[in-house]
DSSP file (Angstrom, degrees, kcal/mol; ACC not computed):
  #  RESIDUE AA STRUCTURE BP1 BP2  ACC     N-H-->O    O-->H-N    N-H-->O    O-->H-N    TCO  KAPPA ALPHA  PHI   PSI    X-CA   Y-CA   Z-CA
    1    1 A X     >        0   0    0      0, 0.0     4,-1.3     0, 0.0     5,-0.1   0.000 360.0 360.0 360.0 -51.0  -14.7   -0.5  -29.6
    2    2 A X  H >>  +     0   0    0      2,-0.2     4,-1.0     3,-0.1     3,-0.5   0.900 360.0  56.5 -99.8  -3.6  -13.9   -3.1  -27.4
    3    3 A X  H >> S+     0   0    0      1,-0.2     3,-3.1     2,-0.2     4,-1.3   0.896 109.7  50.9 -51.4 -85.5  -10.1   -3.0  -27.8
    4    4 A X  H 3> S+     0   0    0      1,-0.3     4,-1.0     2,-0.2    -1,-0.2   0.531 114.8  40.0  -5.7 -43.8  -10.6    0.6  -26.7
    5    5 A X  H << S+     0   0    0     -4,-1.3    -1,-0.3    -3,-0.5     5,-0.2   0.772 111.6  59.0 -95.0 -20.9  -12.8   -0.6  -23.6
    6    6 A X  H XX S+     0   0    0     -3,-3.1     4,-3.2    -4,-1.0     3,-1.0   0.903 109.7  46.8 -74.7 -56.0  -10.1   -3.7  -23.1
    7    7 A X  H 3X S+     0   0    0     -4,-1.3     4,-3.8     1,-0.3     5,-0.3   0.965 112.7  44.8 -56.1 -44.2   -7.3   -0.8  -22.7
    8    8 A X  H 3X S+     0   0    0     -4,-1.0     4,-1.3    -5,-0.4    -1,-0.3   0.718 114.5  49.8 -82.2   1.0   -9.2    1.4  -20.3
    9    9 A X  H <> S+     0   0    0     -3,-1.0     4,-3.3     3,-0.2     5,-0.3   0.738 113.0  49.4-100.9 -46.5  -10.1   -1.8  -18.3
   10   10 A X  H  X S+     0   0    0     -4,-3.2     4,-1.9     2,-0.2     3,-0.3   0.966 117.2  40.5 -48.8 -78.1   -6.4   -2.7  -18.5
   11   11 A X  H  X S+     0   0    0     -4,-3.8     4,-1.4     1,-0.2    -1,-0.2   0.804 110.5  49.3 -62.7 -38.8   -5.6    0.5  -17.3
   12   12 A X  H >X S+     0   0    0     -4,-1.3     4,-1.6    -5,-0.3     3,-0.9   0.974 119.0  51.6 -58.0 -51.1   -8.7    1.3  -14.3
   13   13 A X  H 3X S+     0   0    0     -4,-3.3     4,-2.8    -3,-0.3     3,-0.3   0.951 115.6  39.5 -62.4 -56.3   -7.0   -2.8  -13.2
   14   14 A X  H 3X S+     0   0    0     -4,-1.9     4,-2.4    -5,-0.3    -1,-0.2   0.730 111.8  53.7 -65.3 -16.8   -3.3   -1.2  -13.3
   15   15 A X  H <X S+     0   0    0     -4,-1.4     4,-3.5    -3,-0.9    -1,-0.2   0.916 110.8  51.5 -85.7 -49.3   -4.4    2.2  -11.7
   16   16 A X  H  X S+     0   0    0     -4,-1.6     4,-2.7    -3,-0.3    -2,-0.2   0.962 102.9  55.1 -53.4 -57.7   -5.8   -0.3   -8.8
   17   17 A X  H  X S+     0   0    0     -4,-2.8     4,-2.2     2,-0.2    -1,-0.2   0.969 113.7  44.4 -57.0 -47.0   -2.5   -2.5   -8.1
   18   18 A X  H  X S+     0   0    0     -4,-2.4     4,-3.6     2,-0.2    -1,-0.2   0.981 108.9  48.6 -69.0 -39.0   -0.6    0.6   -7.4
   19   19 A X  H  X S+     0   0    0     -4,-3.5     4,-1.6     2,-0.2     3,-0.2   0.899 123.7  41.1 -51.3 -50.8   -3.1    2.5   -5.3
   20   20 A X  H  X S+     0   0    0     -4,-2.7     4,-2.6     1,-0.2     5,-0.3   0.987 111.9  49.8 -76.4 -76.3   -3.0   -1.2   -3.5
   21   21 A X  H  X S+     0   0    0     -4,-2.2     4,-1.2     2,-0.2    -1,-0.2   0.705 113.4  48.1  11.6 -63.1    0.7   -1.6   -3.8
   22   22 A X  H  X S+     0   0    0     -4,-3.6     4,-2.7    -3,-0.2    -2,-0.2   0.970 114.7  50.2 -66.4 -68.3    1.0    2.5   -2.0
   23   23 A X  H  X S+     0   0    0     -4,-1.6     4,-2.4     1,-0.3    -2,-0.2   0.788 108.4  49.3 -25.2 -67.8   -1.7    1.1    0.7
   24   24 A X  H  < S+     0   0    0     -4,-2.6    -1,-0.3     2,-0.2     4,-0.2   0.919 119.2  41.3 -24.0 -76.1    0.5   -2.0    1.3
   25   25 A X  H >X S+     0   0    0     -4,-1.2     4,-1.1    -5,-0.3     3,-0.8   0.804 114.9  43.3 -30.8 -70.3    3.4    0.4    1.7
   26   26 A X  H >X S+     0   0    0     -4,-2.7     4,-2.8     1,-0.3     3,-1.0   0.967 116.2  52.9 -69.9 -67.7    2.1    3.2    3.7
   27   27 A X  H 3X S+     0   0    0     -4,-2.4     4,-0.7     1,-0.3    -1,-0.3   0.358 112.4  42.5 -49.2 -21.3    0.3    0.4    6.0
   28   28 A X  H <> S+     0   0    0     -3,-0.8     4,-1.3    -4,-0.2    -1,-0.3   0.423 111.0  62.0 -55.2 -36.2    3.9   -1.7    6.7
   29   29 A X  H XX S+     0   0    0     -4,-1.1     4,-2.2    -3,-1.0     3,-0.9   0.991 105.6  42.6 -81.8 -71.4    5.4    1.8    7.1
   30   30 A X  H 3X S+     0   0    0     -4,-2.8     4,-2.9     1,-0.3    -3,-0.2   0.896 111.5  50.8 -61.6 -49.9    3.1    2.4   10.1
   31   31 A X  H 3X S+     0   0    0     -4,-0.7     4,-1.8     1,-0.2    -1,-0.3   0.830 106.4  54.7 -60.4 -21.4    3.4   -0.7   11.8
   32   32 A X  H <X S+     0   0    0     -4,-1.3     4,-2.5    -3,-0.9    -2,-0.2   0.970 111.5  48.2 -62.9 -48.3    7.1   -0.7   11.7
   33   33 A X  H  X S+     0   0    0     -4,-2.2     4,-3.1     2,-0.2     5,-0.6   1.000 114.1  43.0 -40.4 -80.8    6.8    2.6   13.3
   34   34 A X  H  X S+     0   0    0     -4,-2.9     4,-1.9     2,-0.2    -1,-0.2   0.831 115.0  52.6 -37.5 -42.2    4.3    1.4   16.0
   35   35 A X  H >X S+     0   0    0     -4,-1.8     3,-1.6     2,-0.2     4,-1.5   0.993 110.8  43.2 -68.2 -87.8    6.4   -1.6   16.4
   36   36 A X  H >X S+     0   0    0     -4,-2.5     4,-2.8     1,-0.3     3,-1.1   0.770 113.4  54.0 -44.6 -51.2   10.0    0.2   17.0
   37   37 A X  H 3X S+     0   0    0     -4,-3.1     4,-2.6     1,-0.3    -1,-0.3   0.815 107.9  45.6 -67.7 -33.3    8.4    2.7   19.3
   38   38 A X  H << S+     0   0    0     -4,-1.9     4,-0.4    -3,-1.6    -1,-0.3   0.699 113.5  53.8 -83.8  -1.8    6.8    0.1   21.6
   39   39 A X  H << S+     0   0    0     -4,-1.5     4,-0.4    -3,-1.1    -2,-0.2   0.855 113.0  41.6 -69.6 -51.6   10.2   -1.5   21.4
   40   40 A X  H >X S+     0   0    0     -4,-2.8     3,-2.4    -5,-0.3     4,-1.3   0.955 113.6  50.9 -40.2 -65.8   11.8    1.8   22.6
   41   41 A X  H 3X S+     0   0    0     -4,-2.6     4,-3.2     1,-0.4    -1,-0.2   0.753 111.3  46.3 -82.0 -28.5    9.2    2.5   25.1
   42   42 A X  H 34 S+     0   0    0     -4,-0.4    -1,-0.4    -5,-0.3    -2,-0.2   0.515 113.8  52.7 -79.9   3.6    9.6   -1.3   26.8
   43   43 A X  H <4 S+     0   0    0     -3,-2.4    -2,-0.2    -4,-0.4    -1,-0.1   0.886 113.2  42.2 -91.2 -67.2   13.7   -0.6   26.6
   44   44 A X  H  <        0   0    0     -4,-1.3    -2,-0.2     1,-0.3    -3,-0.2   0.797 360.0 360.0 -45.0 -64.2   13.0    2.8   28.5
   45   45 A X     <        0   0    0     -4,-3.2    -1,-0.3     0, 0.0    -3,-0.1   0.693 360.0 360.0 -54.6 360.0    9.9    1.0   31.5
């Protein structure tokens, strides 16, 4: 019984680190973006 709840706690914790992990990702991703474009756009004024 509580190995069984130990595993699924183990697993809902790992399920969490990637979702956070993608977030991270996706969130670096966008500022890079934002960041190169206002670089562009201050090359261009």
């Amino acid at each position: 019984m509580t190995k069984n709840k130990f595993i699924t706690f183990e697993e809902v914790y790992e399920k969490k680190q990637r979702n956070k992990k993608i977030f991270i990702g996706t969130y670096i991703a966008i500022t890079l973006v934002l960041i190169s474009l206002m670089t562009y756009f201050m090359g261009q004024a």
